[in-house]
N, C-alpha and C positions, 0 to 999 in steps of 0.2 A: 504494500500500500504506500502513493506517493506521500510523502509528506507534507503539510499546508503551509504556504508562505506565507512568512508575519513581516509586515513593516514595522520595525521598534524606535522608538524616541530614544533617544538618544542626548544624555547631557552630559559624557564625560566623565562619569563618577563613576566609585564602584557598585552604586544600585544598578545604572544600565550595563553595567561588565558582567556581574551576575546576571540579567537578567540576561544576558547573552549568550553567556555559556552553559544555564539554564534548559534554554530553547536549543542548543546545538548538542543537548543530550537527551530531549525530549526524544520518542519514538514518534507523535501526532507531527509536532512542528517542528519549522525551519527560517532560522532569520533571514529574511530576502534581502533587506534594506533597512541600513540607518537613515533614520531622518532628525536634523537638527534646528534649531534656528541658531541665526548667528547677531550681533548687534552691529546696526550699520557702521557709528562710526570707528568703532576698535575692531570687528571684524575677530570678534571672539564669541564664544558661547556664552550665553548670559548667566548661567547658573553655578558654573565652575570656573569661569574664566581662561575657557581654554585655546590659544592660538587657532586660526584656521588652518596654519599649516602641521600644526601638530593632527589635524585631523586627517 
């Protein structure tokens, strides 16, 4: 059975890491895609302050 693609939020911390490696050991699902937002003008993640290029 194929397994279901999840789009995940994504902020940089260790909640969405587990929640990633989580899912990549689920049998049901499979992370398809991070999605984040970023702040216009520093061009980082709002919640962690994480580089865009570190992403």
């Amino acid at each position: 059975m194929a397994k279901t693609p999840v789009v995940c939020a994504w902020s940089g911390g260790k909640d969405s890491a587990l929640m990633v490696h989580a899912l990549r050991q689920s049998e049901d699902y499979a992370p398809a895609m991070l999605l984040t937002t970023l702040t216009e003008p520093f061009s980082r993640i709002s919640m962690h302050g994480v580089r865009r290029e570190l992403l």
